[in-house]
C-alpha positions in Angstrom: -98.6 125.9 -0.6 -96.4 125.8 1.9 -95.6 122.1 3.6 -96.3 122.9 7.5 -95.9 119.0 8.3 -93.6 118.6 11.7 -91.7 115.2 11.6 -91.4 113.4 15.0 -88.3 112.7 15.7 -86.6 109.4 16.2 -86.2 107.6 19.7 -82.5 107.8 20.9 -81.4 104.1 21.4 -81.4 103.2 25.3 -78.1 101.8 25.4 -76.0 103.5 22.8 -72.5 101.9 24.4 -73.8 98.5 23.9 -75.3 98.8 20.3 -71.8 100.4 19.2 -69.9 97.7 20.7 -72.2 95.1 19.3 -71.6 96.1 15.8 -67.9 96.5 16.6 -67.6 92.8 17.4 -70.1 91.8 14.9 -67.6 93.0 12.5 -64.9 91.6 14.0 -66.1 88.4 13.8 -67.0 88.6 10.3 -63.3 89.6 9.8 -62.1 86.6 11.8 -64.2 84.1 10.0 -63.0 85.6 6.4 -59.3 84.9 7.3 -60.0 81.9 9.4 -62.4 80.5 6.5 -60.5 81.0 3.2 -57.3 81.1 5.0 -56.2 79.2 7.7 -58.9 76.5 7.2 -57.1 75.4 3.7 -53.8 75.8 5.2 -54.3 73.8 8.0 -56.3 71.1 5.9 -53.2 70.9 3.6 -50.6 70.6 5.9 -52.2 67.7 8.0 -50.2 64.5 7.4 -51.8 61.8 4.9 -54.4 60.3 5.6 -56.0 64.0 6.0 -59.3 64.6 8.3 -62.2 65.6 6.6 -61.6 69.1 5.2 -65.6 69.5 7.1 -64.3 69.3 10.7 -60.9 71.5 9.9 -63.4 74.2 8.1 -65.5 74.1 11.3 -63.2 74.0 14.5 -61.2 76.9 12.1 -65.0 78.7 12.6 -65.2 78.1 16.1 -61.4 79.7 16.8 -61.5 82.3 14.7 -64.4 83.4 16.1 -63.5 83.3 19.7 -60.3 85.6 18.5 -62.6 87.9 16.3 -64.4 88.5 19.6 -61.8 89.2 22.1 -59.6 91.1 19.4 -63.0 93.2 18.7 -63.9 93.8 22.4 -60.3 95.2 23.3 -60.3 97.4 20.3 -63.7 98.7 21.0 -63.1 99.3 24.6 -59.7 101.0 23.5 -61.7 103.0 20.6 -64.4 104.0 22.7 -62.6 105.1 26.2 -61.8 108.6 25.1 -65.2 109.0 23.0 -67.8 111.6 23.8 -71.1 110.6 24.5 -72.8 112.6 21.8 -70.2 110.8 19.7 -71.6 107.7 20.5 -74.8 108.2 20.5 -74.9 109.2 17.2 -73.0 106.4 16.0 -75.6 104.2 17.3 -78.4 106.3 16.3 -77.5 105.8 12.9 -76.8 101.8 13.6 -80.0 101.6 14.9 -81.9 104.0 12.2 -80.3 103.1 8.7 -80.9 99.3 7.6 -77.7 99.6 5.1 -75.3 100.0 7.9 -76.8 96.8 9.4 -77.2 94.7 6.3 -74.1 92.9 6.3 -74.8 92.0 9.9 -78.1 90.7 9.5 -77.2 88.4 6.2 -73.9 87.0 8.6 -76.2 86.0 11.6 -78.9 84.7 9.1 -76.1 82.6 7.1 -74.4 81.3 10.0 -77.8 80.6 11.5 -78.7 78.4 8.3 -75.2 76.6 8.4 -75.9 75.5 12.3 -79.3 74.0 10.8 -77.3 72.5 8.4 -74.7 70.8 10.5 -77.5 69.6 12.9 -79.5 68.3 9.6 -76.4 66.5 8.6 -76.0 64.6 12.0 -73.2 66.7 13.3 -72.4 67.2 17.0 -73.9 70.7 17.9 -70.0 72.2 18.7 -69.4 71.0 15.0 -72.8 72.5 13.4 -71.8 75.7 15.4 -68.2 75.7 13.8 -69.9 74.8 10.5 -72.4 77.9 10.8 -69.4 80.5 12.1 -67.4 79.6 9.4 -70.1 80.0 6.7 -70.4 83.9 7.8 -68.7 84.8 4.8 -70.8 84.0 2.2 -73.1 86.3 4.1 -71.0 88.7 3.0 -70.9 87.6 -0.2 -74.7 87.9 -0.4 -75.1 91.5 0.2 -73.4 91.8 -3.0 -76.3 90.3 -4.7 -79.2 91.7 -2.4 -80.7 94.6 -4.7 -82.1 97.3 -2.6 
């Protein structure tokens, strides 16, 4: 027997240009916190003159620039990327952002780690540009916890 079943098909996204160039930066950012993070956050920390600040406050204003360079890096590539683009090109790019939950998953566990680290840093008493830091520069271990999300 013969399956006559139509399937409907799947909304197009209303702003395909903007849910590209999320992502984009979204993964910009995650870049920028892995280097600033377990990079330049050690670095710095280490070659700070005895008595050293607390490795805490280094790891966090580290967050907060790397981020603010992950974004503007990640905007001018995307706007350089996506000048000469067709739209069908990028429409389907964001259909399938929007559609396939394992091309977002390493977004979502980033926003919902540096989300928790913010908490944190408030928790802890920290000023809320230090919690903010603290929460950017904790977006790696987002990453890190894909790795163990079984789906």
């Amino acid at each position: 027997m013969a399956d006559n079943t139509e399937v409907e098909p799947e909304p197009m996204p209303a702003y395909p240009t903007a849910i590209v160039f999320f992502h984009v930066i979204n993964k910009s950012v995650q870049l920028s916190t892995v280097i600033g993070s377990a990079l330049v956050a050690p670095a710095v920390w280490w070659t700070r003159p005895q008595p050293r600040p607390d490795f805490l406050r280094v790891f966090s204003k580290t967050g907060l620039k790397s981020t603010g360079v992950g974004v503007a890096l990640g905007s001018i590539m995307c706007a350089y990327q996506l000048y000469g683009e067709p739209q069908d090109a990028i429409e389907d790019r964001a259909f399938r952002l929007n559609h396939n939950l394992t091309q977002t998953r390493i977004d979502i566990f980033c926003s919902l780690t540096a989300l928790t680290g913010m908490f944190c840093g408030k928790v802890l008493g920290m000023p809320t540009r230090t919690s903010v830091g603290l929460g950017l520069a904790l977006t790696p271990l987002g990453i890190l916890g894909t790795l163990f999300h079984k789906s």
